[in-house]
BAKEKE-284976 format. One record per residue (C-alpha): residue number from 1; residue in one letter; chain; y, x, z. Coordinates in pm, whole numbers, plus 50000, padded with zeros to 5 digits. Layout:
! residues N
{NUM; "A"; "A"; {Y; X; Z}}
...
This chain:
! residues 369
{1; "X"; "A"; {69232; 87967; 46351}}
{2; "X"; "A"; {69417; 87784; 46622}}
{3; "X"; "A"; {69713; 87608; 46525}}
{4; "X"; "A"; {70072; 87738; 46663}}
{5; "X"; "A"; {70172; 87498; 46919}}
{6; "X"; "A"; {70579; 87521; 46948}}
{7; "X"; "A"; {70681; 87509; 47327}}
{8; "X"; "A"; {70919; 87315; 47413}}
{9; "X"; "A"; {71292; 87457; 47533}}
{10; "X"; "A"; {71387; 87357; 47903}}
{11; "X"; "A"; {71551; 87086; 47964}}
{12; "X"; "A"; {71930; 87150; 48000}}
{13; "X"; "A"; {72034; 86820; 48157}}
{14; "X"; "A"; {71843; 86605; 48436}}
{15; "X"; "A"; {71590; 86349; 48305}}
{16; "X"; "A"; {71744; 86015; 48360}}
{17; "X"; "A"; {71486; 85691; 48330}}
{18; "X"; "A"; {71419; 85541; 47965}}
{19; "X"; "A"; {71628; 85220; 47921}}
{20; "X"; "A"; {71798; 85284; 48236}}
{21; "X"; "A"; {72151; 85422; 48387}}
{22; "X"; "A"; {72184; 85774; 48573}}
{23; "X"; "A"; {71968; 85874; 48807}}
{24; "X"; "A"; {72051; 85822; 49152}}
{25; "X"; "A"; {71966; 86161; 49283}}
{26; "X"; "A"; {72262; 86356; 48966}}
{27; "X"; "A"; {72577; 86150; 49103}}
{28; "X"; "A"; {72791; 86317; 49391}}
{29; "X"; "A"; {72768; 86289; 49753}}
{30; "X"; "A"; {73071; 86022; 49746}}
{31; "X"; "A"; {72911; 85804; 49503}}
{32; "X"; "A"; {72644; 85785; 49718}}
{33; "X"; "A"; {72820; 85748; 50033}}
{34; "X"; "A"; {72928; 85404; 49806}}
{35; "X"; "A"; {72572; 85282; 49682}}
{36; "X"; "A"; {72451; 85304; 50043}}
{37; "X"; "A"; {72699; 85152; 50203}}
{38; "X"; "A"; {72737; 84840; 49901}}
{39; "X"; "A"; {72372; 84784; 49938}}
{40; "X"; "A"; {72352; 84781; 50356}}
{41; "X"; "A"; {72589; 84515; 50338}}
{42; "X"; "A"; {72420; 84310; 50006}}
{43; "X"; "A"; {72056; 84341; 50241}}
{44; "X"; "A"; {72241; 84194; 50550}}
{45; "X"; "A"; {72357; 83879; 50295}}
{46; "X"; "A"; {72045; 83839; 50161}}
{47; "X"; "A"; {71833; 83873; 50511}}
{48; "X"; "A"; {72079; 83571; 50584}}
{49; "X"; "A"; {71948; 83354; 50360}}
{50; "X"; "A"; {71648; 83484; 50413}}
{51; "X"; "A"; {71544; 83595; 50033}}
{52; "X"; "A"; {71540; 84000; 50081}}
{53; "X"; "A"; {71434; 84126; 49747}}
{54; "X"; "A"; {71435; 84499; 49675}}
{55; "X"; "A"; {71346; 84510; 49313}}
{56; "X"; "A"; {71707; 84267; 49308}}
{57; "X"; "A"; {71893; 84484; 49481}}
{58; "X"; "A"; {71822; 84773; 49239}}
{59; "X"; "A"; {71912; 84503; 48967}}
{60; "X"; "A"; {72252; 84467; 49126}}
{61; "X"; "A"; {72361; 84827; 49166}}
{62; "X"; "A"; {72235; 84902; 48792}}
{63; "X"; "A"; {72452; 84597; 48702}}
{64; "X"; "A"; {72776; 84702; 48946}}
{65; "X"; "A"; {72717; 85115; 48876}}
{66; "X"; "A"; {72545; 85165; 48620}}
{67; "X"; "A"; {72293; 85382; 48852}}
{68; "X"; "A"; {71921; 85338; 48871}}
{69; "X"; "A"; {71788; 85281; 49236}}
{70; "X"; "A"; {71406; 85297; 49299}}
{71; "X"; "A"; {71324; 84968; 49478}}
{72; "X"; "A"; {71136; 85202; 49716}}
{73; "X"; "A"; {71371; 85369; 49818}}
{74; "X"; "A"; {71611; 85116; 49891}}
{75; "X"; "A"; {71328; 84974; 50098}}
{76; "X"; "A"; {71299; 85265; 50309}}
{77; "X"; "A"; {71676; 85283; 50370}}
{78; "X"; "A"; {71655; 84943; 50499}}
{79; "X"; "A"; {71290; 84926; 50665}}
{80; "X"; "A"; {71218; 85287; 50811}}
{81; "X"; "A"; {71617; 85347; 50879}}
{82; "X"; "A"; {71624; 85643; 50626}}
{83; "X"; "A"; {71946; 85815; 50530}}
{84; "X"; "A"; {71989; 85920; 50181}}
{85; "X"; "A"; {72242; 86216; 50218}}
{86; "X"; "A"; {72077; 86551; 50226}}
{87; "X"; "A"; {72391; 86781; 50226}}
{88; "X"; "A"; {72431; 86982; 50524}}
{89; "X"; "A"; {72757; 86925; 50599}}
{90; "X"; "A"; {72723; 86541; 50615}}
{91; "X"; "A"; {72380; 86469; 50752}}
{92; "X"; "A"; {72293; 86788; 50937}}
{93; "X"; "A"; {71977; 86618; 51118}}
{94; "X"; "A"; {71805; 86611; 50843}}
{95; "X"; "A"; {71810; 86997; 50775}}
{96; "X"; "A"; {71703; 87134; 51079}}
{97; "X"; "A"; {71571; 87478; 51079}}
{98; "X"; "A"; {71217; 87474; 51049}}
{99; "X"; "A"; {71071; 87807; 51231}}
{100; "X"; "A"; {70715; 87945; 51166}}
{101; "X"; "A"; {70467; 87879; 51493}}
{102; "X"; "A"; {70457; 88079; 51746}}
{103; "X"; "A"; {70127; 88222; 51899}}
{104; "X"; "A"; {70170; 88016; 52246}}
{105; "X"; "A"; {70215; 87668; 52054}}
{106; "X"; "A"; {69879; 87735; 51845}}
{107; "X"; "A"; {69684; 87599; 52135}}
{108; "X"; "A"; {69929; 87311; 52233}}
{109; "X"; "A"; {69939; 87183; 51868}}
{110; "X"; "A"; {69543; 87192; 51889}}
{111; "X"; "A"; {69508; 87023; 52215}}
{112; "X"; "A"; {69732; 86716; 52135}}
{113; "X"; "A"; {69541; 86726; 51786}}
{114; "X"; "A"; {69262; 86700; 51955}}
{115; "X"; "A"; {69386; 86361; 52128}}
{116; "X"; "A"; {69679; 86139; 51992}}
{117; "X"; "A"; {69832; 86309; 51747}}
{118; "X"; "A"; {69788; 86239; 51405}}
{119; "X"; "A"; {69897; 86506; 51116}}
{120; "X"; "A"; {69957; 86434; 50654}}
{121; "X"; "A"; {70134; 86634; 50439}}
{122; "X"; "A"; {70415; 86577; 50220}}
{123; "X"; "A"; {70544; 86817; 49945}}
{124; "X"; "A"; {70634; 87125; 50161}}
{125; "X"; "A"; {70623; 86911; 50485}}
{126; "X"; "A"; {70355; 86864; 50764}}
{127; "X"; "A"; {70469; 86600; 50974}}
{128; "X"; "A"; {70267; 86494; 51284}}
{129; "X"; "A"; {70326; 86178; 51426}}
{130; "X"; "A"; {70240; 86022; 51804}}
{131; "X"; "A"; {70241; 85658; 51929}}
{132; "X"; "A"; {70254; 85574; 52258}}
{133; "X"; "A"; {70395; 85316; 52499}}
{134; "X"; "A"; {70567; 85588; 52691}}
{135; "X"; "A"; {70879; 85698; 52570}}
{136; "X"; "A"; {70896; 86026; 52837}}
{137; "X"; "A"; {70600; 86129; 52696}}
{138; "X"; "A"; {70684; 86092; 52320}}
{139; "X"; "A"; {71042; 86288; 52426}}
{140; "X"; "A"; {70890; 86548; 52621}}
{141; "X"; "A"; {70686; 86640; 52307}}
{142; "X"; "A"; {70939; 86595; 52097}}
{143; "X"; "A"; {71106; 86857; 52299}}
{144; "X"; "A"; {70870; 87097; 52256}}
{145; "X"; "A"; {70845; 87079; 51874}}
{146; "X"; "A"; {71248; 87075; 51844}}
{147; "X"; "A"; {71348; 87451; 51779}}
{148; "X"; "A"; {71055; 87444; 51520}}
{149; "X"; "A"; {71148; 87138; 51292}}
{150; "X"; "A"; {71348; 86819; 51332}}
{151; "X"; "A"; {71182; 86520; 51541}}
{152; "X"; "A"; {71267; 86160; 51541}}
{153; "X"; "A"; {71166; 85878; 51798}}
{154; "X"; "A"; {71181; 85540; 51726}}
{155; "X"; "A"; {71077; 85224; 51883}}
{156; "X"; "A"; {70795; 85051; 51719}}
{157; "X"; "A"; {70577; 84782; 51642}}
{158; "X"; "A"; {70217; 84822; 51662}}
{159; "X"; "A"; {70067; 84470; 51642}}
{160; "X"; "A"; {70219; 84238; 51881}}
{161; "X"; "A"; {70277; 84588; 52124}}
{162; "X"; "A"; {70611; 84730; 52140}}
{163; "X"; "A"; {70546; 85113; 52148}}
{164; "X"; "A"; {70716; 85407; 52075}}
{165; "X"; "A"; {70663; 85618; 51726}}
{166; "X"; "A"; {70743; 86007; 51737}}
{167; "X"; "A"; {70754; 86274; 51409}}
{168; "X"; "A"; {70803; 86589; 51390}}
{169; "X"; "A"; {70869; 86742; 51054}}
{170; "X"; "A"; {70754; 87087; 51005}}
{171; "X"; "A"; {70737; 87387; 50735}}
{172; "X"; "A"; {70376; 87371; 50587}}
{173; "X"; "A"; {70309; 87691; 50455}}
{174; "X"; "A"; {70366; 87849; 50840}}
{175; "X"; "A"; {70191; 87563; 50968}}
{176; "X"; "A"; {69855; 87551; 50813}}
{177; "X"; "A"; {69737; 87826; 50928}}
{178; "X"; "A"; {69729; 87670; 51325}}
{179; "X"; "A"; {69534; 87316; 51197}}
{180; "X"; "A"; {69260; 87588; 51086}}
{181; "X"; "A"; {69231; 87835; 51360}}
{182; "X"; "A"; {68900; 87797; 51495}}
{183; "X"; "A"; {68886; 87703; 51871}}
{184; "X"; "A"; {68628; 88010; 51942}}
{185; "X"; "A"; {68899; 88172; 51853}}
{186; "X"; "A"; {69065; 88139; 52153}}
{187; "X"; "A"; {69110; 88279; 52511}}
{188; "X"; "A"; {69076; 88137; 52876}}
{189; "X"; "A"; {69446; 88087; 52932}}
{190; "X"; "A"; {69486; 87945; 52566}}
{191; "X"; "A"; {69133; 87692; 52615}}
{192; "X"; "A"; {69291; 87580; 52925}}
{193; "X"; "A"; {69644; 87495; 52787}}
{194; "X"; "A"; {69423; 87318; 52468}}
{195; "X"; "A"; {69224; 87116; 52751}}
{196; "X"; "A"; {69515; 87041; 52938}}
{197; "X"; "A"; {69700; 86885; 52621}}
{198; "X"; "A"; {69372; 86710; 52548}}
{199; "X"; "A"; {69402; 86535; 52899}}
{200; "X"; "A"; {69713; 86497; 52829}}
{201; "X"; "A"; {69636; 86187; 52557}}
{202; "X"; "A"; {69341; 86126; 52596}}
{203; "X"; "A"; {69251; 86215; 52979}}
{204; "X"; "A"; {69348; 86096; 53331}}
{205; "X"; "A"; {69346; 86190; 53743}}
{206; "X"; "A"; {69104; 85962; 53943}}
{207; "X"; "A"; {69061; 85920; 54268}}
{208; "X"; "A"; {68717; 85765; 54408}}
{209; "X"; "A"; {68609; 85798; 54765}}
{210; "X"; "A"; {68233; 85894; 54902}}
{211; "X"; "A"; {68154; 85862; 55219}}
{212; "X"; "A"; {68496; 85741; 55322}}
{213; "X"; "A"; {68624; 86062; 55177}}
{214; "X"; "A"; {68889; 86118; 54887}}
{215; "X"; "A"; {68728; 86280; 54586}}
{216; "X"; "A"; {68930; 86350; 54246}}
{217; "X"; "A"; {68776; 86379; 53908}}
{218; "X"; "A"; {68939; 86467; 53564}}
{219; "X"; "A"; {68808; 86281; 53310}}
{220; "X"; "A"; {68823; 86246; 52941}}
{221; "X"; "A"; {68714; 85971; 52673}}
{222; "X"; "A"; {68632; 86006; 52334}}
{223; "X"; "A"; {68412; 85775; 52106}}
{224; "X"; "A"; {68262; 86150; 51910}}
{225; "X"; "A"; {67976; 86304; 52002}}
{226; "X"; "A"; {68042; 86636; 51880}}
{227; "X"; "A"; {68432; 86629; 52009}}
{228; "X"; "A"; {68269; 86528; 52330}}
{229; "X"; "A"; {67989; 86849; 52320}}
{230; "X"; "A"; {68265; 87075; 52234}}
{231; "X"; "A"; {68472; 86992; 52543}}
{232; "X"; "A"; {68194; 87040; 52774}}
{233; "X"; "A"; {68145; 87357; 52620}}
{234; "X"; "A"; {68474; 87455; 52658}}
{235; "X"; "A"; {68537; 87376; 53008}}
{236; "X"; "A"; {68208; 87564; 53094}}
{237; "X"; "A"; {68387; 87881; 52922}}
{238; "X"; "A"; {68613; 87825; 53232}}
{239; "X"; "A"; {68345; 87852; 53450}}
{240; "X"; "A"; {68351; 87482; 53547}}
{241; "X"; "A"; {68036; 87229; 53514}}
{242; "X"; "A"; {68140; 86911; 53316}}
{243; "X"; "A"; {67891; 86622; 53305}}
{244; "X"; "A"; {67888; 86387; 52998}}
{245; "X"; "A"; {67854; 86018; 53051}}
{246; "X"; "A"; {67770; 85757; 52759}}
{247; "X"; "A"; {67873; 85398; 52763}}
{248; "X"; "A"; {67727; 85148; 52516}}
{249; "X"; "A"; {67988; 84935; 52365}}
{250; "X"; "A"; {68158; 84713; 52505}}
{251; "X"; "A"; {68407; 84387; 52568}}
{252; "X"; "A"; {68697; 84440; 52841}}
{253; "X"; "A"; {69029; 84284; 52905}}
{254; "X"; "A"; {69323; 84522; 52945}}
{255; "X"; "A"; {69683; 84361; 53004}}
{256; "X"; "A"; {69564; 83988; 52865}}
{257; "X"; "A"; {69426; 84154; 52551}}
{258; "X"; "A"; {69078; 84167; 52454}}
{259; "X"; "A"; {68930; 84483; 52319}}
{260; "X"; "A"; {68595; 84458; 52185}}
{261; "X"; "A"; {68443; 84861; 52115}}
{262; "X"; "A"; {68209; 84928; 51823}}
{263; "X"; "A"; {68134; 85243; 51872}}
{264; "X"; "A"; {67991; 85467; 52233}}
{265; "X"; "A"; {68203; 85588; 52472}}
{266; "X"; "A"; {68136; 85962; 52580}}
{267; "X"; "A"; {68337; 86035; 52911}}
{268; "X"; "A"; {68389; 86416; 52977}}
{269; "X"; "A"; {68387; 86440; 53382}}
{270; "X"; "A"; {68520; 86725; 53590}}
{271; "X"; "A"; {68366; 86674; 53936}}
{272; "X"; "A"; {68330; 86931; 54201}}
{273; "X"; "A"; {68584; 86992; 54384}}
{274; "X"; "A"; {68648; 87399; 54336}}
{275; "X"; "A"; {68662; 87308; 53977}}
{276; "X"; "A"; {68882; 87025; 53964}}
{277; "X"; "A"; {69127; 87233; 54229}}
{278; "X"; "A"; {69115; 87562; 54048}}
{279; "X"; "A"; {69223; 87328; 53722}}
{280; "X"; "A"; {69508; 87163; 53877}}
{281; "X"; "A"; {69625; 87462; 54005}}
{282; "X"; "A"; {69656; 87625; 53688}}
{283; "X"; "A"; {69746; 87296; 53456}}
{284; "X"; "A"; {70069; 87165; 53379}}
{285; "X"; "A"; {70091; 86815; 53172}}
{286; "X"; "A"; {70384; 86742; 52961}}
{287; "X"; "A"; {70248; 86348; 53059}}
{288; "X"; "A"; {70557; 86253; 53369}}
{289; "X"; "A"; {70353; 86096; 53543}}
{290; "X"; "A"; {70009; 86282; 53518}}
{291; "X"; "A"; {70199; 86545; 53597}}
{292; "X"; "A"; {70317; 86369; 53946}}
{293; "X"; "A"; {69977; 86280; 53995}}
{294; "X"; "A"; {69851; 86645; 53970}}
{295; "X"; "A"; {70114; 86772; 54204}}
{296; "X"; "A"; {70034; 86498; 54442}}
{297; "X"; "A"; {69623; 86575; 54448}}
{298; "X"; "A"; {69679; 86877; 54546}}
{299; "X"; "A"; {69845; 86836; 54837}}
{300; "X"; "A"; {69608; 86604; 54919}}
{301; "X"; "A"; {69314; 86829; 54877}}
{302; "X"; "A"; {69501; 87132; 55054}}
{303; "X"; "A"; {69633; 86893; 55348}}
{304; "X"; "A"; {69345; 86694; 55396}}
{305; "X"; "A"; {69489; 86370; 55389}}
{306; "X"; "A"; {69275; 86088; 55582}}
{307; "X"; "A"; {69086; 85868; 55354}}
{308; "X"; "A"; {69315; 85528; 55425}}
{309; "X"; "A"; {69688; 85729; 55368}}
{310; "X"; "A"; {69560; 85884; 55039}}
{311; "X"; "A"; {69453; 85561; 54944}}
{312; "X"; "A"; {69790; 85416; 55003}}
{313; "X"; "A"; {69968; 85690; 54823}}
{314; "X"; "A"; {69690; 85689; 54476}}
{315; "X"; "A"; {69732; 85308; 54465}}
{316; "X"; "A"; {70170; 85311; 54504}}
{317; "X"; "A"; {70152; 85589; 54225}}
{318; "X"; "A"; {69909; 85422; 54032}}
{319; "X"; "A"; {70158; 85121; 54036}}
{320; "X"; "A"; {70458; 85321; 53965}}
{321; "X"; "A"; {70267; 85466; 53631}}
{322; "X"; "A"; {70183; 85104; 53563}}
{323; "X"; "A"; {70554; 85038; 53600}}
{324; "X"; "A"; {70675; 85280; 53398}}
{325; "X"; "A"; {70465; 85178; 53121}}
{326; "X"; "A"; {70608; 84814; 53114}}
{327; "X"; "A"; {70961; 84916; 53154}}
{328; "X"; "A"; {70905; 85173; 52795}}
{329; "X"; "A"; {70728; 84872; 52651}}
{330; "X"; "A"; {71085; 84653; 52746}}
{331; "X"; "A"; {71314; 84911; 52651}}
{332; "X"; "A"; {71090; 84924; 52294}}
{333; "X"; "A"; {71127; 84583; 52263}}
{334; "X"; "A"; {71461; 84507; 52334}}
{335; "X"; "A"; {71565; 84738; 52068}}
{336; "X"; "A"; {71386; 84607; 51814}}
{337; "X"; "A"; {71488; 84262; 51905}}
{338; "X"; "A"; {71784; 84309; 51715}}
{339; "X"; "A"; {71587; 84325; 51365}}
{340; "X"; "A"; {71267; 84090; 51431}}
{341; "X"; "A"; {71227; 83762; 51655}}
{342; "X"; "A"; {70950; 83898; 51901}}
{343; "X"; "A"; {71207; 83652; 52171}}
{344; "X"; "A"; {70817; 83559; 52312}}
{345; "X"; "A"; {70701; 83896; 52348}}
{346; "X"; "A"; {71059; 84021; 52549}}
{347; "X"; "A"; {70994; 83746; 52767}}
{348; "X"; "A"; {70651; 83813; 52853}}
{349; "X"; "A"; {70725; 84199; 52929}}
{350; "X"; "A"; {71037; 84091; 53149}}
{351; "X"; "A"; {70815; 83897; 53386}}
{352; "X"; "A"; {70561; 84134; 53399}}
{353; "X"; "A"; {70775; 84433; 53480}}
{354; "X"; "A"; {70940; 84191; 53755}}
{355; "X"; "A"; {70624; 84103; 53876}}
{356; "X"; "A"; {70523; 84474; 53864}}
{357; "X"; "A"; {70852; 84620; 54045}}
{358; "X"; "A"; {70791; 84350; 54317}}
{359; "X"; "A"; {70446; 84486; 54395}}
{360; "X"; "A"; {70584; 84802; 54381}}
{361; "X"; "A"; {70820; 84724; 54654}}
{362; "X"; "A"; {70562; 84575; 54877}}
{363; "X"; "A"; {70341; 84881; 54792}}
{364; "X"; "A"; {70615; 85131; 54918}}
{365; "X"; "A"; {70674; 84922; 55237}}
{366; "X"; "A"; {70299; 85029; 55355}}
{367; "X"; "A"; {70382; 85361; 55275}}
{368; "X"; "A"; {70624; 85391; 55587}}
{369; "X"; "A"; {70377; 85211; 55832}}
């Protein structure tokens, strides 16, 4: 016979730590208001004299409140910029209404899946996250995800490479269901909005020229395979002929940084010319400026631009993109000059994008000749 286990009754007041004062999260709003605001101004003493110590800080508000303070969390007030008020009234960012998807975002949310955009769970929150050096990019996103869920954009750090970080905190129950949906499941219309998101990260616009004529491809690079099969496949569901190219791994220099590969490259390419039209004509990139680039091959292809005008025009927007990207990187950096010394890194990006908007100039000079 099985012994009578006794259940316990339910608790009737908040478990508070053993040994320790109240619980941070059971004192009101204005107490709160007061821990946060004593312990922003103990960090900036302490980051003075250069001897930040969380696990101290939680010491001193035990010691000056009586309130317990998980050294984590003070860390991410001070690190990742968190706020710790969650009413409403007072912080109503951080309760933004958080919608179920819609059917025309399924194939969006795939697409940039499917490139840069990274996804994890927490509790009852998927949050998918982006980093890239352009900050248009990471806003126009951002403001496609905003009547779903709340988004934040924030410069970062990645390395010695001032970028820019993007969430987007959504409702995981509704969500789920569009990181599973199979893409056979999908239409013509939908596989070319997924491509075009896809191109979108991880794609790009190029213009090469055979016999002294302007021909554009759409290309796309991944270092999978399977990703790289499935791409082909789908882009022969439109009816167009995509060619895979592998390259072996390799060691190449982009912006004074070395990158050495491990792994194959597998290049996607989009070449003949009814193909690469009829998908321009029908694509819109939430990328600025691959989306000036698109608008700018096709009136090249339907005017018929001479070989040595188009050439002027690719290379001037070429440089403007290039342009763009160092004056993100700046603004990035200049921001978060104000918590770390990266003095060496500002200066390098001012004389680049200086050097940049001067070839820029000389570039648009040809442009009236």
């Amino acid at each position: 016979m099985k012994p009578v286990i006794n259940k316990k009754e339910p608790r009737k007041t908040p478990r508070k730590p053993k040994g320790l004062g109240i619980r941070y999260s059971d004192i009101d709003v204005q107490k709160r208001i007061e821990i946060y605001n004593f312990v922003m101004e103990k960090a900036k003493e302490m980051v003075s004299e250069n001897k930040l110590n969380f696990h101290e800080l939680s010491r001193i508000i035990m010691k000056n409140y009586g309130v317990y303070v998980w050294p984590m969390t003070i860390r991410d007030w001070i690190v990742k910029g968190k706020h710790p008020l969650r009413s409403p009234q007072l912080n109503p960012i951080t309760k933004a209404v958080r919608r179920p998807p819609e059917p025309q975002i399924i194939p969006e949310t795939l697409g940039l899946l499917y490139s840069d955009l990274h996804f994890h769970t927490a509790c009852n929150t998927l949050v998918l996250s982006l980093t890239t050096p352009y900050e248009a990019f990471a806003r126009k996103i951002a403001l496609l995800y905003s009547k779903y869920g709340h988004t934040s954009i924030a410069p970062t750090l990645c390395g010695d490479e001032p970028e820019w970080r993007l969430y987007i905190y959504l409702d995981r129950t509704s969500w789920n269901r569009v990181l599973t949906t199979p893409l056979s499941s999908l239409n013509k219309e939908e596989i070319r909005i997924f491509l075009t998101r896809v191109i979108d990260g991880d794609g790009w616009l190029t213009l090469q020229y055979r016999k002294r004529r302007p021909t554009f491809y759409i290309s796309i690079s991944t270092c999978y395979a399977e990703k790289a099969k499935i791409l082909s496949e789908l882009f022969q569901r439109l009816g167009h002929q995509a060619t895979i190219c592998v390259r072996m791994p390799r060691t190449y220099n982009v912006s004074g940084r070395v990158i050495r590969q491990k792994r194959r490259e597998y290049t996607i390419i989009l070449y003949r010319k009814g193909d690469v039209t009829d998908f321009l004509y029908n694509a819109k990139f939430l990328h600025p400026m691959k989306e000036v680039k698109r608008v700018w091959a096709l009136k090249m292809i339907n005017s018929g631009l001479d070989s040595e005008k188009s050439r002027r025009i690719w290379r001037y927007l070429h440089q403007v993109e290039k342009t763009a990207k160092l004056y993100s990187k700046l603004k990035s950096a200049l921001i978060l000059s104000e918590k770390y010394d990266i003095s060496n890194i500002v200066r390098d990006l001012r004389e680049k994008y200086a050097e940049s908007v001067r070839f820029l100039r000389q570039l648009q000079a040809t442009l009236t000749v």
